[in-house]
mmCIF file of the C-alpha atoms, coordinates in Angstrom:
data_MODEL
# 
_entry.id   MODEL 
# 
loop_
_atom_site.group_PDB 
_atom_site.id 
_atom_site.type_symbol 
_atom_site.label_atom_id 
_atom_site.label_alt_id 
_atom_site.label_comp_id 
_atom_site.label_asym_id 
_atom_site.label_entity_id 
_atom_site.label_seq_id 
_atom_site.pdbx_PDB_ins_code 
_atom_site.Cartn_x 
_atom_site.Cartn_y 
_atom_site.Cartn_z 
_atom_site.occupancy 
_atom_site.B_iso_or_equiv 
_atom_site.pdbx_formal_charge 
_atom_site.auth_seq_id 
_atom_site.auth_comp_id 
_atom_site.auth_asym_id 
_atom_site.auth_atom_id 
_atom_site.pdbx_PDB_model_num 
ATOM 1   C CA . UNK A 1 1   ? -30.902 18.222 -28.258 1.00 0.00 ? 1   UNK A CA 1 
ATOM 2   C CA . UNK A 1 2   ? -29.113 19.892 -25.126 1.00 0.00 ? 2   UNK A CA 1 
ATOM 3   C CA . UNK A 1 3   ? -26.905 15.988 -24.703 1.00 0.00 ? 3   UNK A CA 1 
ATOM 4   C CA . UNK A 1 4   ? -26.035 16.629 -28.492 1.00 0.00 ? 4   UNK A CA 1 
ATOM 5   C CA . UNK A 1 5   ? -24.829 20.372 -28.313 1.00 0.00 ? 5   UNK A CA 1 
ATOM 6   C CA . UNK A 1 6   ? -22.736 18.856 -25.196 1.00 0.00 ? 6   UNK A CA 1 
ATOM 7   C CA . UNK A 1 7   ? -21.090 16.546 -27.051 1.00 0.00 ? 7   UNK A CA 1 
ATOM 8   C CA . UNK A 1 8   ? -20.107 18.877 -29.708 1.00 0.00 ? 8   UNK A CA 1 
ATOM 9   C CA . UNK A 1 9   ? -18.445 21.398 -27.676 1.00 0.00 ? 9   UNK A CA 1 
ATOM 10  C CA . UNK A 1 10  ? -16.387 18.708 -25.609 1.00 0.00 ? 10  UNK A CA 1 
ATOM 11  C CA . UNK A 1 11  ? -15.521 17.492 -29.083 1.00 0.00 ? 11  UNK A CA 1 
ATOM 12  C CA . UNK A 1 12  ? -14.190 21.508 -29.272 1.00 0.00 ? 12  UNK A CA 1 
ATOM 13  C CA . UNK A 1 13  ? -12.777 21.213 -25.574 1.00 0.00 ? 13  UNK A CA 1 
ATOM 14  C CA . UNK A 1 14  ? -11.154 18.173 -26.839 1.00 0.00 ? 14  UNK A CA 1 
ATOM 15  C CA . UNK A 1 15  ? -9.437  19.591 -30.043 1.00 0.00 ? 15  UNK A CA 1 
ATOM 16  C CA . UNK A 1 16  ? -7.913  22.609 -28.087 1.00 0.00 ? 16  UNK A CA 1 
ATOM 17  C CA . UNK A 1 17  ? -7.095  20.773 -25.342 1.00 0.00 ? 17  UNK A CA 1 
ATOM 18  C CA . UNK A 1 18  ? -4.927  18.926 -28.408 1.00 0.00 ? 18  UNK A CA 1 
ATOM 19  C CA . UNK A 1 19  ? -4.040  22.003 -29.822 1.00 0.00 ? 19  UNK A CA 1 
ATOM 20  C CA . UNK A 1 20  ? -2.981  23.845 -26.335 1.00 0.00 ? 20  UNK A CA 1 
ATOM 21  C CA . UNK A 1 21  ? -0.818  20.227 -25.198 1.00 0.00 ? 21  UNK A CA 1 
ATOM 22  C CA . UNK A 1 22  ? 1.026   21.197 -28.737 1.00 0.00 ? 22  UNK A CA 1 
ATOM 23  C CA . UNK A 1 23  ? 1.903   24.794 -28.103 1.00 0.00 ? 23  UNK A CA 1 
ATOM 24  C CA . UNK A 1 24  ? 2.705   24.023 -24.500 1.00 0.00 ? 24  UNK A CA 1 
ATOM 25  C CA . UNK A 1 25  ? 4.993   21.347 -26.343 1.00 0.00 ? 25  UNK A CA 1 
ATOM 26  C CA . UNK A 1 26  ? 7.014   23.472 -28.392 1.00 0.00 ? 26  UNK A CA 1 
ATOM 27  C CA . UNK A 1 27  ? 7.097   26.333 -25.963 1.00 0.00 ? 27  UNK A CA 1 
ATOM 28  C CA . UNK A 1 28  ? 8.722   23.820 -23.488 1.00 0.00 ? 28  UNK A CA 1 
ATOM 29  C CA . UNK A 1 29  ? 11.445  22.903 -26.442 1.00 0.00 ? 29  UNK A CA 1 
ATOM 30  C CA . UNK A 1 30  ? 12.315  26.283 -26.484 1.00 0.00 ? 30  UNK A CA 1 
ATOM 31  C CA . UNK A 1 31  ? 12.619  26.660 -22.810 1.00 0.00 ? 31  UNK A CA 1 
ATOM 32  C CA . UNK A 1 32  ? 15.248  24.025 -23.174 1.00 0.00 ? 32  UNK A CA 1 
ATOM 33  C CA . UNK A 1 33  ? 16.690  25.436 -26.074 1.00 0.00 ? 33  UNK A CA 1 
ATOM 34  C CA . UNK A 1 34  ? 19.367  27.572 -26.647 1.00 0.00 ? 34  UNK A CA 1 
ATOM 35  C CA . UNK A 1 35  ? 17.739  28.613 -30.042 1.00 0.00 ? 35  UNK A CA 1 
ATOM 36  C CA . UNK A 1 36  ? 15.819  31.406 -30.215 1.00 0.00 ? 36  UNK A CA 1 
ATOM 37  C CA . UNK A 1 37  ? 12.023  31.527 -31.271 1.00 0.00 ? 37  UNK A CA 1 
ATOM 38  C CA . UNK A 1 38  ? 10.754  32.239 -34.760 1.00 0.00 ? 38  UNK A CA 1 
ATOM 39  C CA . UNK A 1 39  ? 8.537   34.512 -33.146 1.00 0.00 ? 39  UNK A CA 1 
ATOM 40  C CA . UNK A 1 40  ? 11.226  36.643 -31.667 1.00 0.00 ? 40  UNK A CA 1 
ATOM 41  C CA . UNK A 1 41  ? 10.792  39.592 -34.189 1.00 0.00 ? 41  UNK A CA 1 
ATOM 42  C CA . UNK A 1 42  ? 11.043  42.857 -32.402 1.00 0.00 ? 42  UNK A CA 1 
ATOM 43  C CA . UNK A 1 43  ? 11.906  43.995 -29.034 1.00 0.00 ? 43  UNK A CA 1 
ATOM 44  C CA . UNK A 1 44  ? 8.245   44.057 -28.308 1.00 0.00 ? 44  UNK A CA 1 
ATOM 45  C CA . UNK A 1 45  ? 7.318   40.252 -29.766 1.00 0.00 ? 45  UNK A CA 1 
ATOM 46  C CA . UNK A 1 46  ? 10.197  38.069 -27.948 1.00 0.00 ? 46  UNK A CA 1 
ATOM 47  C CA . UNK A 1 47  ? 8.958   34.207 -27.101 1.00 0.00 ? 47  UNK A CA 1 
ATOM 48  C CA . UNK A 1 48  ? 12.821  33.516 -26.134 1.00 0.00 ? 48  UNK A CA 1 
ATOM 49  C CA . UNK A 1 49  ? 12.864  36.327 -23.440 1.00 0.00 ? 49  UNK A CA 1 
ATOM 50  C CA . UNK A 1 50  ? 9.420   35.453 -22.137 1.00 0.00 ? 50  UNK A CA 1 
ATOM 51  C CA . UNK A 1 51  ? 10.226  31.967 -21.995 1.00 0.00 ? 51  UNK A CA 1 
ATOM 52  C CA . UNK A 1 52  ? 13.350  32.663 -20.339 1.00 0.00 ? 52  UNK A CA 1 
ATOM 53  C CA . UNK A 1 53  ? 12.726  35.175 -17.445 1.00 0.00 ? 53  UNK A CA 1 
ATOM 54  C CA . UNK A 1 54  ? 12.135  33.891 -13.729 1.00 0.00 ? 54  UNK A CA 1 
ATOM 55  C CA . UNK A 1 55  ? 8.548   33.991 -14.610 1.00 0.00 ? 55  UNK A CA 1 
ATOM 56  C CA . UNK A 1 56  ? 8.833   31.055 -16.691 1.00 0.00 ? 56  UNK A CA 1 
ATOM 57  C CA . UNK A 1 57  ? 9.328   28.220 -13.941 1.00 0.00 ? 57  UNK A CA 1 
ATOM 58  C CA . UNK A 1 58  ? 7.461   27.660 -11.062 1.00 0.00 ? 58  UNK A CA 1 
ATOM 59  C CA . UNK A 1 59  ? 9.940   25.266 -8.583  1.00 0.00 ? 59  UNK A CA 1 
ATOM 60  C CA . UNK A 1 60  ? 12.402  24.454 -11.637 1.00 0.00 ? 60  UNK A CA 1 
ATOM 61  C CA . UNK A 1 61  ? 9.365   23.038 -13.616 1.00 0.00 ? 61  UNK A CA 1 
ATOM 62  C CA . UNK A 1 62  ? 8.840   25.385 -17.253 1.00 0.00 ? 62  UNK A CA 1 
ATOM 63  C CA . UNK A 1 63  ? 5.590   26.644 -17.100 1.00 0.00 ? 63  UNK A CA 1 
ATOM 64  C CA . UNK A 1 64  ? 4.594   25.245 -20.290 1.00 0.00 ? 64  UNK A CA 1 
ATOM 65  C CA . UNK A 1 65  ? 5.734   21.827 -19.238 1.00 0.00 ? 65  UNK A CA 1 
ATOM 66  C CA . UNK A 1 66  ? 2.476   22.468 -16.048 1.00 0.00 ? 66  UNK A CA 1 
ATOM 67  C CA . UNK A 1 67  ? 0.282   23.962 -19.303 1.00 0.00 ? 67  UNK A CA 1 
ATOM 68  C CA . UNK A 1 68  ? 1.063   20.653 -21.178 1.00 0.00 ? 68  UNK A CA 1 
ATOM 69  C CA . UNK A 1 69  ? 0.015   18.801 -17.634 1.00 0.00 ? 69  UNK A CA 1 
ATOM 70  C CA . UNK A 1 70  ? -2.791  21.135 -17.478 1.00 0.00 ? 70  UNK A CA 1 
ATOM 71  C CA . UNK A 1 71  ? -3.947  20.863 -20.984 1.00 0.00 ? 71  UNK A CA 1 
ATOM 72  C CA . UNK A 1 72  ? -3.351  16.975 -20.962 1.00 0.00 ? 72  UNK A CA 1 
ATOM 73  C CA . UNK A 1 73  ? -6.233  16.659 -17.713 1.00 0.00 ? 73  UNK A CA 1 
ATOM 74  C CA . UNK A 1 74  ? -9.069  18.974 -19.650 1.00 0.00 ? 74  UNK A CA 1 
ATOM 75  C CA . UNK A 1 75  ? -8.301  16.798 -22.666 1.00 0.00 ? 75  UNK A CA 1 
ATOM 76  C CA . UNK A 1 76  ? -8.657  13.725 -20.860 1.00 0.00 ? 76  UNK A CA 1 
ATOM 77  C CA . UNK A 1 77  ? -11.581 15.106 -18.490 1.00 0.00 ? 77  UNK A CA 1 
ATOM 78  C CA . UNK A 1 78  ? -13.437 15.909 -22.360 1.00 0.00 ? 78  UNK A CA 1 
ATOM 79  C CA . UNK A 1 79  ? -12.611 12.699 -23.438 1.00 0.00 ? 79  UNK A CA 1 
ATOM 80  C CA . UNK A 1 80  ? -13.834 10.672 -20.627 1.00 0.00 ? 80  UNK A CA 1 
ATOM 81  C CA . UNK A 1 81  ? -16.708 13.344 -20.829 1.00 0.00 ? 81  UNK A CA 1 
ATOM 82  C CA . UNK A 1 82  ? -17.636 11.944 -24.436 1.00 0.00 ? 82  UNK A CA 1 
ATOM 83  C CA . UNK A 1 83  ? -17.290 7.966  -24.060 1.00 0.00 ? 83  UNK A CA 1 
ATOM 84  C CA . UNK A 1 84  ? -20.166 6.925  -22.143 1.00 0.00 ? 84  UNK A CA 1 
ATOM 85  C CA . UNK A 1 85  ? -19.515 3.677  -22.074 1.00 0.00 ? 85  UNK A CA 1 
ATOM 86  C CA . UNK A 1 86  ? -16.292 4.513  -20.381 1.00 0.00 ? 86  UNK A CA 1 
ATOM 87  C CA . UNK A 1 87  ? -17.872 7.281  -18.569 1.00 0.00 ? 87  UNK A CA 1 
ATOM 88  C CA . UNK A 1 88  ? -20.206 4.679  -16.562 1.00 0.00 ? 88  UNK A CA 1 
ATOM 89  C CA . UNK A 1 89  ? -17.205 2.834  -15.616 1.00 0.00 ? 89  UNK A CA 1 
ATOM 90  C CA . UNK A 1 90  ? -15.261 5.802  -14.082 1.00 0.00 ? 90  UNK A CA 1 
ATOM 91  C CA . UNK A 1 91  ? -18.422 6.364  -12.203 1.00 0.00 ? 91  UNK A CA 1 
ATOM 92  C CA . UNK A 1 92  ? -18.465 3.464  -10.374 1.00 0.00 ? 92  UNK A CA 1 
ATOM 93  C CA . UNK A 1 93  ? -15.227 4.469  -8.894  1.00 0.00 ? 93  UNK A CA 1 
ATOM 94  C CA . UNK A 1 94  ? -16.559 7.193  -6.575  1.00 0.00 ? 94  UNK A CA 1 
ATOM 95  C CA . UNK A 1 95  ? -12.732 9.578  -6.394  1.00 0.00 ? 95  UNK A CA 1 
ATOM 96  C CA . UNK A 1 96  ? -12.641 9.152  -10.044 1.00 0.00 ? 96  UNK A CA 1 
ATOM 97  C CA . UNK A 1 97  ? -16.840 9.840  -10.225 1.00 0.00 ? 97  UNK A CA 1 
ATOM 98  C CA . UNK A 1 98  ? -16.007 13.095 -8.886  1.00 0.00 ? 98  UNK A CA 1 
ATOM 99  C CA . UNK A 1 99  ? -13.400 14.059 -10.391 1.00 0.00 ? 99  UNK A CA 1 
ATOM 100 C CA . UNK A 1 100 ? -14.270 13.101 -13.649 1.00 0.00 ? 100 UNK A CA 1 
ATOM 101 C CA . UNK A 1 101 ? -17.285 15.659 -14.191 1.00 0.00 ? 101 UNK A CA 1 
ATOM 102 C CA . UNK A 1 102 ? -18.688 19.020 -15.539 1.00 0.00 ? 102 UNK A CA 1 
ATOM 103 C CA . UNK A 1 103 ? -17.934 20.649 -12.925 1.00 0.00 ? 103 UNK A CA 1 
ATOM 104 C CA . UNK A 1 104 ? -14.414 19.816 -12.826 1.00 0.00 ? 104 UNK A CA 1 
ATOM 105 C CA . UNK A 1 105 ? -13.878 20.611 -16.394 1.00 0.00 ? 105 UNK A CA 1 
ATOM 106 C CA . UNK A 1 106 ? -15.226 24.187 -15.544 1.00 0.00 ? 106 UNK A CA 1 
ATOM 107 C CA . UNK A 1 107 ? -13.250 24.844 -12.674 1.00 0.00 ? 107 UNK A CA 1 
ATOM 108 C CA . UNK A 1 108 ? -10.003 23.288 -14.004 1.00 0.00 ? 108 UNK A CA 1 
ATOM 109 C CA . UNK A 1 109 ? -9.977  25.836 -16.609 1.00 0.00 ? 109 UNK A CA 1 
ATOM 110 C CA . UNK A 1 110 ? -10.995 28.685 -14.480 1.00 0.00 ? 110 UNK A CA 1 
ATOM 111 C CA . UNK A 1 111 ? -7.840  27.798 -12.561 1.00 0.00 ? 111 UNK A CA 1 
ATOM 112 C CA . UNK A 1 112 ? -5.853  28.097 -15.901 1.00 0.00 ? 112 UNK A CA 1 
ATOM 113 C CA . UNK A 1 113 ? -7.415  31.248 -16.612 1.00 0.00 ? 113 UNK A CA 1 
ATOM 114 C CA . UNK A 1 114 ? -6.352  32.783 -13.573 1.00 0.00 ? 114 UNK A CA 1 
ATOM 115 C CA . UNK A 1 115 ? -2.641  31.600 -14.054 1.00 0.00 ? 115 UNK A CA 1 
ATOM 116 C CA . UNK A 1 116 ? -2.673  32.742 -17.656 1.00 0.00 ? 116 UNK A CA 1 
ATOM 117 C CA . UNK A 1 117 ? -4.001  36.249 -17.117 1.00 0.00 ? 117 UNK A CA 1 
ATOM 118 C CA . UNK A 1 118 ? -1.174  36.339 -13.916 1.00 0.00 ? 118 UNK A CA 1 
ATOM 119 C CA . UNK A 1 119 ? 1.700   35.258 -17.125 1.00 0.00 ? 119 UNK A CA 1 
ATOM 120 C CA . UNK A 1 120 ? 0.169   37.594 -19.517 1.00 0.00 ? 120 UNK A CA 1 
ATOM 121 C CA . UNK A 1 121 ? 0.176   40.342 -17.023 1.00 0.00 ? 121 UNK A CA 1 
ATOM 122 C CA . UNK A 1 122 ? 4.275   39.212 -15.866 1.00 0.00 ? 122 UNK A CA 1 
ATOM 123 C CA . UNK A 1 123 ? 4.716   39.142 -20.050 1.00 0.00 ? 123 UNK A CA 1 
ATOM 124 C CA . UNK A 1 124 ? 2.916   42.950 -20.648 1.00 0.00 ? 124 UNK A CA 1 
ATOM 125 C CA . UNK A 1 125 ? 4.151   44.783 -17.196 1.00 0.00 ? 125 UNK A CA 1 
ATOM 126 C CA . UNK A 1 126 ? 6.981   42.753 -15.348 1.00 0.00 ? 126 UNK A CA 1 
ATOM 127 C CA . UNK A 1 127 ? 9.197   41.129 -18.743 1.00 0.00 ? 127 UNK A CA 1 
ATOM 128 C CA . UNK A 1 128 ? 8.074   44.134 -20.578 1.00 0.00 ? 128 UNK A CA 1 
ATOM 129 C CA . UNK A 1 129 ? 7.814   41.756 -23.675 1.00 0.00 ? 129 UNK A CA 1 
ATOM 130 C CA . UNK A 1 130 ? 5.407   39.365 -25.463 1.00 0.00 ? 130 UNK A CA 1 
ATOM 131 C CA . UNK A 1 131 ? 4.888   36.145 -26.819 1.00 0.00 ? 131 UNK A CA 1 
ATOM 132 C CA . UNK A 1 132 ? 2.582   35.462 -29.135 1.00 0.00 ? 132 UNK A CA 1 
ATOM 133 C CA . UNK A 1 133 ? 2.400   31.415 -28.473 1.00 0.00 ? 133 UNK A CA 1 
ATOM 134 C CA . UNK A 1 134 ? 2.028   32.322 -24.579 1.00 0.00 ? 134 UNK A CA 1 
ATOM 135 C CA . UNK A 1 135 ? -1.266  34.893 -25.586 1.00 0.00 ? 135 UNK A CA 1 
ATOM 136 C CA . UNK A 1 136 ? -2.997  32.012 -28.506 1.00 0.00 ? 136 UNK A CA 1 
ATOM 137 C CA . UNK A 1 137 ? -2.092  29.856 -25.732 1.00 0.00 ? 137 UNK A CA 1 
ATOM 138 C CA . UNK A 1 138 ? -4.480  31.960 -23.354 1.00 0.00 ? 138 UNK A CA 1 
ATOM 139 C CA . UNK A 1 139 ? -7.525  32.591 -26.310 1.00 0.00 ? 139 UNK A CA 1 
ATOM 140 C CA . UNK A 1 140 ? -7.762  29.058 -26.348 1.00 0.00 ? 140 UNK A CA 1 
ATOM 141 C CA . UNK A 1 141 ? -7.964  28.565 -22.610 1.00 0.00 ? 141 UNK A CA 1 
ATOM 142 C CA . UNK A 1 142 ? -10.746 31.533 -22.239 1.00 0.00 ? 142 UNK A CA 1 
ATOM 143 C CA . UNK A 1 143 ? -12.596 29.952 -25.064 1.00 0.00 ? 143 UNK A CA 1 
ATOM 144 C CA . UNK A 1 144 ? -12.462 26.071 -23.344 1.00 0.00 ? 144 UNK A CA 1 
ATOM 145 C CA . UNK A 1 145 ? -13.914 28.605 -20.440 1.00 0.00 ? 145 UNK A CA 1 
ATOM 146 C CA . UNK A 1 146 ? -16.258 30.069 -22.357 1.00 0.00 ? 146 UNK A CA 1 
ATOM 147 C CA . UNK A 1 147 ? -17.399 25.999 -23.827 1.00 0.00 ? 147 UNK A CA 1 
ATOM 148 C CA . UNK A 1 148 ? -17.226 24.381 -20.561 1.00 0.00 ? 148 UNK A CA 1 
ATOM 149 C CA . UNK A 1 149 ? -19.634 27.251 -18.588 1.00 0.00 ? 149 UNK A CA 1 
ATOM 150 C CA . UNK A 1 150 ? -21.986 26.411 -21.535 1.00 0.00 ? 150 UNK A CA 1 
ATOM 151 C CA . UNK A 1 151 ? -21.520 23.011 -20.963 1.00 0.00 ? 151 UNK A CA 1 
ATOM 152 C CA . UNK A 1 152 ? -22.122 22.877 -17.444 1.00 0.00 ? 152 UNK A CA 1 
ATOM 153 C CA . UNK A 1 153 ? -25.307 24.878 -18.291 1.00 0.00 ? 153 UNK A CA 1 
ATOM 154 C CA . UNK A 1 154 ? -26.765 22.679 -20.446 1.00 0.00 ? 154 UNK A CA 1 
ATOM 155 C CA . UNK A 1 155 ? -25.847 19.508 -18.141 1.00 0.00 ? 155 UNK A CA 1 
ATOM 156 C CA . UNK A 1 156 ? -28.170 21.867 -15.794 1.00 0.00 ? 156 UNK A CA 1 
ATOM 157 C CA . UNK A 1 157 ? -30.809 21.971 -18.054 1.00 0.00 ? 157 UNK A CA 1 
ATOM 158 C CA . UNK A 1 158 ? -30.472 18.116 -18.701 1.00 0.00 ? 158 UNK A CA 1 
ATOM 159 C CA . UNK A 1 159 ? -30.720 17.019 -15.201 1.00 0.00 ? 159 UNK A CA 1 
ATOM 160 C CA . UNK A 1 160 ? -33.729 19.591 -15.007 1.00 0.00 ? 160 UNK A CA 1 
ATOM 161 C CA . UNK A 1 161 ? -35.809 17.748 -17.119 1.00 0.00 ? 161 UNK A CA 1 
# 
């Protein structure tokens, strides 16, 4: 029962992680743009701004270009996570054994978390402006949180037995 509720919620990890490599996506078009957002609606609610303040790189690389990269390895990690078959293959190769595991999925998107709540916090108090992408971008990193910690719980329960 516990192996089945683990494969449905890295089946969930998996679909955000498609979702999030998306958003990232078209939030690193409009860093490279010179259009402005859809979303830019008020002074309050401005994507472009956000997107375009010294915030938004890290070392000349668009911070949604590193959530794509980001998003792209807890995909992967979920999907590796899900194919057994494949799964015992990775295994045998003991730097990919490691990394490819539970517990890396967990504290992969800890690490997100962190960065995201540091952007949000930039976006609310620093820019003095919003994005909405940037903040659905951040639910659905708390939430693969939230799914991998239950996860990793239940692969403690499993290995219990």
């Amino acid at each position: 029962m516990n192996k089945q509720k683990q494969q449905k919620l890295l089946k969930f990890i998996f679909f955000l992680s498609i979702l999030g490599i998306v958003l990232s996506g078209y939030l690193t078009y409009i860093h490279y743009s010179t259009l402005s957002s859809p979303c830019d609606f008020s002074e309050t609610f401005q994507c472009s701004l956000v997107n375009q303040s010294k915030y938004a790189e890290v070392f000349g690389i668009p911070v949604a270009l590193l959530g794509m990269m980001g998003y792209s390895f807890l995909g992967l990690v979920s999907l590796v996570l899900l194919k057994r078959k494949f799964l015992s293959k990775v295994r045998a190769n003991k730097f990919l054994g490691k990394l490819v595991s539970v517990q890396t999925l967990f504290v992969f998107s800890i690490i997100a978390l962190i960065v995201s709540l540091y952007l949000t916090y930039a976006e609310f108090f620093l820019i003095k402006a919003i994005c909405i992408w940037c903040l659905i971008s951040q639910i659905i990193i708390l939430v693969i949180v939230g799914f991998s910690y239950k996860i990793l719980k239940l692969n403690k329960l499993v290995e219990g037995d």
